[in-house]
C-alpha positions in Angstrom: -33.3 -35.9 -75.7 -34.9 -33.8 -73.1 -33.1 -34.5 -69.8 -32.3 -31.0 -69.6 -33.8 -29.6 -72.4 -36.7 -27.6 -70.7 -33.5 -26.0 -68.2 -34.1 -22.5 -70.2 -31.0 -20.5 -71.1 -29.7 -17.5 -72.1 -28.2 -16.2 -75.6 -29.7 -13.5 -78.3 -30.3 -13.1 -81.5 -29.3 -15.0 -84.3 -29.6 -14.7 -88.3 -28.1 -17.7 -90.9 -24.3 -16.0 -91.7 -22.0 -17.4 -93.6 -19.6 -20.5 -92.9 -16.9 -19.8 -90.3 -13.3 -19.5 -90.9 -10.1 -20.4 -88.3 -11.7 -20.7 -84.5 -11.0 -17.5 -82.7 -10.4 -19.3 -79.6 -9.5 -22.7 -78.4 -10.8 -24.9 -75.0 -8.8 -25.0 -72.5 -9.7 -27.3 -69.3 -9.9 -25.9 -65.8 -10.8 -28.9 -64.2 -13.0 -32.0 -63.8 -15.9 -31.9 -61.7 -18.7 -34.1 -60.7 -21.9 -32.7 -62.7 -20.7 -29.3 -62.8 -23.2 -26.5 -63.6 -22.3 -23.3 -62.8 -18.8 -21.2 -62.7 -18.0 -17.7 -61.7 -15.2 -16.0 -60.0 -14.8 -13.4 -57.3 -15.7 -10.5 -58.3 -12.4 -8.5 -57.0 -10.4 -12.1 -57.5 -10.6 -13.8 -61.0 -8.0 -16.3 -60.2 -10.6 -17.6 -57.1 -12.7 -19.4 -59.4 -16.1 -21.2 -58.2 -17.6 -24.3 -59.5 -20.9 -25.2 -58.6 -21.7 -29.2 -58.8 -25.4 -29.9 -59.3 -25.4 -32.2 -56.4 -24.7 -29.7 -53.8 -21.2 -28.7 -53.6 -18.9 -25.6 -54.6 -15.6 -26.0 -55.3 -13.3 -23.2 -54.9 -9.9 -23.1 -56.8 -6.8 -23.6 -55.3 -3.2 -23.9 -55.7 -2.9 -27.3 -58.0 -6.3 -27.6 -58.3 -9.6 -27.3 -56.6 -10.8 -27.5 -52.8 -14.4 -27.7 -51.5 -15.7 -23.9 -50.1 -19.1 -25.1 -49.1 -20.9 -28.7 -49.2 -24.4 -28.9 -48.6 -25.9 -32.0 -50.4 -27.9 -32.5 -47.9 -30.2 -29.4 -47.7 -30.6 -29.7 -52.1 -33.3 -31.8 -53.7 -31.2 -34.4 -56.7 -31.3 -35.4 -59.1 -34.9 -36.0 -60.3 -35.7 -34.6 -63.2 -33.8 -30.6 -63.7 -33.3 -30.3 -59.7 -30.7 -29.9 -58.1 -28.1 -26.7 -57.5 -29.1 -24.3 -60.2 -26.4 -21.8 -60.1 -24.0 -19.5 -58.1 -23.1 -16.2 -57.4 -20.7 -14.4 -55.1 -21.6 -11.9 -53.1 -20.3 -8.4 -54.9 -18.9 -7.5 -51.6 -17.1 -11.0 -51.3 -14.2 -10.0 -50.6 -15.4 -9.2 -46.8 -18.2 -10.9 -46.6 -16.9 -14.5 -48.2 -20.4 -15.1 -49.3 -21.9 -17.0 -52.3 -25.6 -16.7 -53.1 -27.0 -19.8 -54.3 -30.5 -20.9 -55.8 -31.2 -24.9 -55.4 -34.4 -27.1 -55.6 -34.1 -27.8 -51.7 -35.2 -30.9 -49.9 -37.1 -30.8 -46.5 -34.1 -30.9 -44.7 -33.6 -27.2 -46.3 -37.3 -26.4 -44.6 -40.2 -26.2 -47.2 -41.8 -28.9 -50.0 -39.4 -30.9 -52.0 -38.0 -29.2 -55.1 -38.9 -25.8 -53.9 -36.4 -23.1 -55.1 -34.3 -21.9 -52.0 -32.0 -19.1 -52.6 -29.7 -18.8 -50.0 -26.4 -17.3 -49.0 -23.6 -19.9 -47.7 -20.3 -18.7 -45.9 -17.6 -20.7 -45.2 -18.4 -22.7 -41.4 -16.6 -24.9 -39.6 -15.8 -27.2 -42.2 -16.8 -27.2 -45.6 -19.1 -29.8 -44.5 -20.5 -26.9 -42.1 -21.0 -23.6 -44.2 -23.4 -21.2 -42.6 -26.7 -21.1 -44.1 -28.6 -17.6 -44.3 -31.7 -18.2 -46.0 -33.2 -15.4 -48.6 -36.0 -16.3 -50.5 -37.9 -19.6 -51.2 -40.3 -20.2 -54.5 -42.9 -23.1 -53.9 -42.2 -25.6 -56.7 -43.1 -29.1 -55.5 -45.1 -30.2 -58.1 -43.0 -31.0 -61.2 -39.2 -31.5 -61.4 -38.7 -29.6 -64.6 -38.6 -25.6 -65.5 -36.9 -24.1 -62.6 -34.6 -21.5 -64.1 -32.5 -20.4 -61.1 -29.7 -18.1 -63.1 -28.2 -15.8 -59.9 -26.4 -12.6 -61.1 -26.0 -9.4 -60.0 -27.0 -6.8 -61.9 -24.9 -3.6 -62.9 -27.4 -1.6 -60.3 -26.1 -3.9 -57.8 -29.4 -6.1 -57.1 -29.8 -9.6 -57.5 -31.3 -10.9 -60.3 -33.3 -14.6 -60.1 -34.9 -16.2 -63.2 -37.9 -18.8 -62.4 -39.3 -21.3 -65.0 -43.0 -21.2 -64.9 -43.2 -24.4 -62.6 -43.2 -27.5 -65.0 -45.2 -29.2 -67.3 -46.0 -29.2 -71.2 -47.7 -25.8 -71.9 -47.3 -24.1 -68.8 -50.6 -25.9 -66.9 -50.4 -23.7 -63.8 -50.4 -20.5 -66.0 -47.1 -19.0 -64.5 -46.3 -16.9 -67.3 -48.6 -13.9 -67.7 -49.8 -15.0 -64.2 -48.5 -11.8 -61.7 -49.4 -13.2 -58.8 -46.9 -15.7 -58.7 -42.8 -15.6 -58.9 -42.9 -18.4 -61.7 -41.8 -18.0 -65.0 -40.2 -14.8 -64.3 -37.1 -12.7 -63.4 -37.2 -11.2 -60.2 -35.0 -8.8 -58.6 -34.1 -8.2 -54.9 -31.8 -6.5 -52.4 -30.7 -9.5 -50.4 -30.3 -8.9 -46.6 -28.2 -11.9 -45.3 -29.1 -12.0 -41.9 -31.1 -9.7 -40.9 -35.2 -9.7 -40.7 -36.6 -9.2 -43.4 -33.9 -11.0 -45.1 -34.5 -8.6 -48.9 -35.6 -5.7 -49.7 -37.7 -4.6 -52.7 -35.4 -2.2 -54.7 -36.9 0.6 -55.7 -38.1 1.3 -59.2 -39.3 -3.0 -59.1 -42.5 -2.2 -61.5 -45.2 -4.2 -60.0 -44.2 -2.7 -56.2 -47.5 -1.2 -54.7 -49.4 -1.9 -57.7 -50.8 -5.2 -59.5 -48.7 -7.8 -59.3 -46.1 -9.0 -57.0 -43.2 -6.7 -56.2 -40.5 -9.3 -56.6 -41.3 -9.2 -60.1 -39.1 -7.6 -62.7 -39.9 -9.0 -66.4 -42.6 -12.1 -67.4 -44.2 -14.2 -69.8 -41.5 -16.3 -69.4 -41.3 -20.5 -70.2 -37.5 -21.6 -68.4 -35.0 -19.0 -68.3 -32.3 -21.0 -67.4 -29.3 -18.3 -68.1 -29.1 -15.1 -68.1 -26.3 -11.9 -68.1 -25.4 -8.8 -68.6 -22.7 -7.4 -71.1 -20.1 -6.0 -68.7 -19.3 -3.6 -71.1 -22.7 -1.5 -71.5 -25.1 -3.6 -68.6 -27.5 -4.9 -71.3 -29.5 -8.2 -70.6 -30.2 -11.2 -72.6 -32.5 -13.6 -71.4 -32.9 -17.2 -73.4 -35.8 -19.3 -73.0 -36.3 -22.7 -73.4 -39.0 -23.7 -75.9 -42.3 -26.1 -75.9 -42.1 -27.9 -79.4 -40.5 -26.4 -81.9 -38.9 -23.1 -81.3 -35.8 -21.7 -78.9 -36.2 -18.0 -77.7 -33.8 -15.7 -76.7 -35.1 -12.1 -75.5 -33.2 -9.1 -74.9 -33.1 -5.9 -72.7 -31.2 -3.2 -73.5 -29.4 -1.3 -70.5 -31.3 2.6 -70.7 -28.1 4.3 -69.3 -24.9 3.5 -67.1 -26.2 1.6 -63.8 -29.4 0.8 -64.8 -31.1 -2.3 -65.6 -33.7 -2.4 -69.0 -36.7 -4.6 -68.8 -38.6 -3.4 -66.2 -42.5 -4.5 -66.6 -41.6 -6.6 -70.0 -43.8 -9.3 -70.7 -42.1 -12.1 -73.2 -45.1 -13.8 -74.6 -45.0 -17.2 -72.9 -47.7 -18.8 -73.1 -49.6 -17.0 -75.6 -46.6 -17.1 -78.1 -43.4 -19.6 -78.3 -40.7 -17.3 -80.0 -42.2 -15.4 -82.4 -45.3 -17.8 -83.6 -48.5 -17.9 -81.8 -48.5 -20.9 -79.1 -51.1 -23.4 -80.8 -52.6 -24.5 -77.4 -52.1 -20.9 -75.9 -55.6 -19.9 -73.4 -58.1 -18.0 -74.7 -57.3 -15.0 -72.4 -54.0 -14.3 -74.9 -56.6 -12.9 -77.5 -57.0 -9.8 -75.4 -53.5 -9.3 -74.9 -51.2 -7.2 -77.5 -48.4 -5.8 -75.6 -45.5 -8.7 -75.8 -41.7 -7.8 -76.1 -40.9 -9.4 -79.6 -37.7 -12.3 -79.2 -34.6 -10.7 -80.7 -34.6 -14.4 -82.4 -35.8 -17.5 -82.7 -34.4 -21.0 -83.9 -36.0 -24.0 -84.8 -35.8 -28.2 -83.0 -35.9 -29.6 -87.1 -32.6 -29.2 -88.6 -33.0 -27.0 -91.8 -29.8 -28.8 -92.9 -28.6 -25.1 -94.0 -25.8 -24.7 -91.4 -27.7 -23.1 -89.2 -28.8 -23.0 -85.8 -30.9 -26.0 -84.6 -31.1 -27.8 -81.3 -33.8 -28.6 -78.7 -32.3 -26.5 -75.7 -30.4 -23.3 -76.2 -27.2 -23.4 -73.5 -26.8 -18.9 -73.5 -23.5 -17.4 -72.5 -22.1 -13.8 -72.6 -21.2 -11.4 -75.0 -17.4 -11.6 -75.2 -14.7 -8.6 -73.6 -12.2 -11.2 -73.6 -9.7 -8.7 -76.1 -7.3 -12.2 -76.6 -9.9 -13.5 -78.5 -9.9 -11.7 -81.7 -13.2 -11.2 -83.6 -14.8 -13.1 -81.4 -15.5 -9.3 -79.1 -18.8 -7.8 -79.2 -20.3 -11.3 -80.0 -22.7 -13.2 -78.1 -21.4 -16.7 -77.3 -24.2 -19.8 -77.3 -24.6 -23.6 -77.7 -27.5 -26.2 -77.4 -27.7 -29.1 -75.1 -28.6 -31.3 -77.7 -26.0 -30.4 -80.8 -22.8 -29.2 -78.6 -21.9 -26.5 -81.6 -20.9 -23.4 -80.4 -22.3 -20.6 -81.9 -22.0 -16.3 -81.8 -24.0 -14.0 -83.2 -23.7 -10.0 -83.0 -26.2 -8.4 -80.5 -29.0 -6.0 -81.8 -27.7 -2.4 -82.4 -28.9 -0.6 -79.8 -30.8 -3.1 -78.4 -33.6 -2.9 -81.0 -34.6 -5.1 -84.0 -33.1 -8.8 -84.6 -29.5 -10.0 -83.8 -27.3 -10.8 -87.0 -24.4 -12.6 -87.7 -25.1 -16.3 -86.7 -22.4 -18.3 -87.3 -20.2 -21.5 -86.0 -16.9 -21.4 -84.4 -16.1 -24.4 -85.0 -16.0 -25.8 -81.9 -18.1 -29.0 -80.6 -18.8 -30.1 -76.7 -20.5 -33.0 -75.7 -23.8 -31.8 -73.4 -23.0 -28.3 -72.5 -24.8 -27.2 -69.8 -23.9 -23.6 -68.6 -21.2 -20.8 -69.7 -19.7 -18.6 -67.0 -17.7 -16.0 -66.8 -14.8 -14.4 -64.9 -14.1 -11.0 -63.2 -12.0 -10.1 -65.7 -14.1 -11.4 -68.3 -12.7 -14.3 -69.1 -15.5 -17.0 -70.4 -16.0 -20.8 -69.5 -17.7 -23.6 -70.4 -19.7 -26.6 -68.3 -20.3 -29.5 -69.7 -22.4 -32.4 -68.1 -19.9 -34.9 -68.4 -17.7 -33.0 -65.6 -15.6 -30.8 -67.5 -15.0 -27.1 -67.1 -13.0 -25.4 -69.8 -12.2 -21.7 -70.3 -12.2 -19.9 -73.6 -8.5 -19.2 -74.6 -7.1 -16.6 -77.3 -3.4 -16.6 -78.9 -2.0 -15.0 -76.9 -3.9 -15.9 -73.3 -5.4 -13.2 -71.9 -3.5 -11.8 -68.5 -6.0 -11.4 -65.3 -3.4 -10.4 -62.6 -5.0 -9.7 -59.2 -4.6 -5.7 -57.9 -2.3 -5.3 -55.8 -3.4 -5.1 -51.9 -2.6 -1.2 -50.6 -4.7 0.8 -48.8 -5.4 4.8 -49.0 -7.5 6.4 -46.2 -7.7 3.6 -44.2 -9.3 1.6 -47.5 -8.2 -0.8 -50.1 -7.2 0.7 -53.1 -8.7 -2.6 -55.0 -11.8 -0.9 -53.7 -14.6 0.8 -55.8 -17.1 3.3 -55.1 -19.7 3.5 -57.7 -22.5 5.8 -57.9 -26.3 4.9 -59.6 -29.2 6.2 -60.1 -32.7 5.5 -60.4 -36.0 8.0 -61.0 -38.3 7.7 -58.0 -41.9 7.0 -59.6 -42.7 9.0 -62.8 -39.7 10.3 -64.1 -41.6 13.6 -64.7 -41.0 14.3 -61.5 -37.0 14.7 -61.8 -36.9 12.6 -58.5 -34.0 9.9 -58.2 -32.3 8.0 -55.6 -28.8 7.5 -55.7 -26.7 4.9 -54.2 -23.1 5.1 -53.7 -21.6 1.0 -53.4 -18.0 0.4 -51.8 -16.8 -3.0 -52.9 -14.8 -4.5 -51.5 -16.3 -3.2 -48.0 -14.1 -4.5 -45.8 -14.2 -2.3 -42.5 -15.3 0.4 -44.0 -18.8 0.1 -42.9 -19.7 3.4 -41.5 -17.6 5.8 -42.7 -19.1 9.3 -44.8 -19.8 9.4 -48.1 -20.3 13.0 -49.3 -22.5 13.6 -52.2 -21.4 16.5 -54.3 -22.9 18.1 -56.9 -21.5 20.6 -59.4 -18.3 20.5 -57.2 -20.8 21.5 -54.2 -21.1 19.2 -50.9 -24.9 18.6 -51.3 -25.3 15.6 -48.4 -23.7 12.9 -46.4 -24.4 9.8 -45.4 -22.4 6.6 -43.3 -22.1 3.5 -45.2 -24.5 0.7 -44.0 -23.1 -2.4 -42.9 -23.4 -3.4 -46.8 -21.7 -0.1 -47.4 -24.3 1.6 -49.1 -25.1 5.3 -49.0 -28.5 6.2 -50.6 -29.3 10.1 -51.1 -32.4 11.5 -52.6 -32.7 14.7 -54.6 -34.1 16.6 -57.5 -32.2 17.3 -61.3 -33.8 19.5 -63.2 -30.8 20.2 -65.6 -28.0 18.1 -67.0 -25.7 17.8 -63.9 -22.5 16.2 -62.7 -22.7 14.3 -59.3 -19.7 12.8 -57.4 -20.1 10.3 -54.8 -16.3 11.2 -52.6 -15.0 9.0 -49.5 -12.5 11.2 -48.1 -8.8 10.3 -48.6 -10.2 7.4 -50.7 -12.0 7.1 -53.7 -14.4 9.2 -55.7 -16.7 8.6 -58.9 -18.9 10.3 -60.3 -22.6 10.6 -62.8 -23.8 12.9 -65.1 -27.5 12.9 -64.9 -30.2 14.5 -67.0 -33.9 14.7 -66.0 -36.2 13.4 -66.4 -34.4 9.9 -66.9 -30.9 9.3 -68.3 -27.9 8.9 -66.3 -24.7 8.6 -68.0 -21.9 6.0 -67.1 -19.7 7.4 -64.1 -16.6 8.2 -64.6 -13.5 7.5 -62.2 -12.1 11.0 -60.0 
């Protein structure tokens, strides 16, 4: 059973464990959709849930049920093959914006060859029937239906994050993988500029910009990552890859410090290796190469009839915060397309050497095809039969919406955040940092003061996307706060050459 075996997929490691006792959690259903593949929520909103429906359509939830936000069947290529919408992702600033970031295998009605990736940003139009279309970034992919990837998120730095499979076919015949001079079989990441010429920006500290390679590019050597995520709790990233033959890969990127993204220039084998064996057929060229990121873990497609993992498509979902659902926190939730058992297993210490803890929690779906997760943190299950269901601890876990009240002419719902990246080698003690408001609501153009040490260092005005981005030189272990007068404040310790702790609220 392959339909949507080759759709790659996110998870990490896992080791045999022991049998499982009582299930942590239970399934609870959302709703019943029509090929549903993708679910997140608002990111300032958890009750204003978002289904996307492979066809073309997201559904929005509503009071007694759900409502369509956006309908665009006919700009998305489906359902040949693994086309169709890939996944969903609202905007971080959604709240005031209203839009959701979307990567589909489009049609020619959306403009280029059939089942090219499109990833666009929709807004509510007219009618649902109507959405406004702003078009980001396109990925020529007309010749096979299969190993897309499309995962959307955005990362803890605030970029978007795209995974591509490496274009289709059994061994990877275009050579996508350790190929940088194309945007297959990768993950890329962007600053998307909805409406505006060009319509991203290449963030910086991407580590094939001005060099080799194309500056899109974040990580490679990658077959079909279908899903990806970060751990909201530390920003690591676990990336799961859909095998050839025989084994199921999951590879994983540990976050280097508060804001920041691990990863960058990480090559994952494919197709010189599949998991952690050599790939039998891989080119001659792999001989010469040395320098892969080892899997975190591999499974196998032949059942070793020992209880553990097994499957032909690993279905990756998110290490749990959810604190209703017991011992089930700090685990890394998965399934397979092909058994339906899901499955945790405890994330690498530190991000380095293999996962442990595989086990079942003895619960069974039919054809899972994607997990999501909330703003709160809540986690949820697709299934390709239609229904959505949301992982549920005793008691429930409580995801009340803030309360709407302003300070300084701002929404106290809303966040500043400050990151930082090193500009070039971190020798240098050169970063950028970028103070985010979110929700931005009309705060666009107001001053953002850097301080450092207490001391006004700089100010900037919020873009439009109310950003603020400074520049500057640490030498020493110092405290930065990024302050919007009579609002908010946070603030970053940072060390040069390279680590910058997570900020802390003022």
């Amino acid at each position: 059973m392959r339909r949507l075996a080759s759709l790659s997929l996110l998870a990490i490691a896992l080791l045999a464990g022991g049998p499982a006792g009582a299930p942590a959690a239970t399934l609870q259903q959302v709703g019943s959709f029509e090929q549903p593949i993708s679910v997140a929520s608002a990111p300032d909103d958890p009750a204003l849930l978002f289904v996307g429906e492979r066809a073309g359509r997201i559904m929005q939830a509503e009071s007694g049920g759900f409502g369509v936000f956006a309908d665009f069947r006919s700009l998305v290529e489906c359902c040949e093959g693994e086309r169709g919408l890939l996944s969903i992702a609202p905007a971080p600033d959604f709240a005031s914006s209203g839009r959701i970031y979307v990567a589909y295998t489009g049609g020619a009605a959306a403009g280029g060859e059939t089942g090219d990736i499109d990833v666009d940003a929709f807004r509510k139009g007219p009618s649902p029937a109507q959405p406004i279309r702003e078009p980001i970034l396109r990925i020529g992919h007309s010749a096979d239906s299969a190993h897309n990837g499309g995962q959307l998120q955005f990362g803890p730095d605030g970029f978007l994050y795209i995974s591509t499979g490496d274009g289709g076919g059994a061994g990877d015949p275009l050579g996508s993988g350790q190929n940088l001079e194309t945007l297959l079989g990768k993950i890329l990441r962007i600053e998307p500029r909805p409406g505006e010429e060009p319509s991203y920006r290449i963030p910086t500290g991407n580590p094939f910009a001005g060099k080799v390679g194309l500056d899109e590019i974040w990580s490679y050597g990658l077959r079909n990552p279908w899903r990806f995520s970060f751990d909201r709790a530390n920003g690591d990233m676990a990336i799961g890859d859909v095998g050839q033959d025989t084994r199921e890969e999951v590879d994983f990127a540990p976050s280097p410090a508060a804001g920041v993204v691990g990863g960058a220039g990480a090559n994952y084998g494919w197709n010189c290796r599949e998991g952690t064996i050599a790939f039998p057929k891989a080119p001659s060229g792999c001989a010469s190469l040395s320098e892969f990121v080892d899997p975190v873990f591999d499974y196998p497609h032949l059942d070793p009839e020992d209880g553990s993992a097994h499957g032909c498509a690993i279905i990756g979902g998110y290490v749990v915060r959810d604190q209703s659902l017991g011992d089930l926190v700090g685990r890394y939730l998965y399934t397979d397309y092909c058994t339906g058992e899901i499955r945790s297993i405890l994330p690498p210490p530190g991000g380095a050497g293999p996962a442990g803890g595989d086990r079942s929690e003895g619960l069974e779906v039919d054809w899972p095809v994607a997990f999501g997760e909330d703003s709160c943190g809540r986690v949820y299950l697709a299934v390709e039969g239609g229904g959505v269901y949301r992982f549920v601890g005793t008691p429930p876990a409580s995801c009340a919406k803030p309360e709407e009240k302003t300070a300084g002419g701002v929404n106290r719902r809303a966040r500043l955040r400050l990151s930082a990246l090193p500009l070039g080698d971190p020798s240098e003690h050169r970063f950028e940092l970028t103070a985010r408001l979110s929700p931005c609501g009309e705060s666009a153009g107001r001053k953002v003061l850097l301080k450092r040490g207490g001391r006004r260092v700089a100010g900037r005005r919020l873009s439009s996307r109310c950003l603020a981005r400074f520049r500057t030189r640490v030498l020493h272990r110092e405290t930065f706060r990024a302050v919007l007068p009579k609002a908010t404040a946070v603030g970053s310790r940072i060390r040069s050459p390279r680590r910058v702790i997570r900020p802390r609220a003022r």
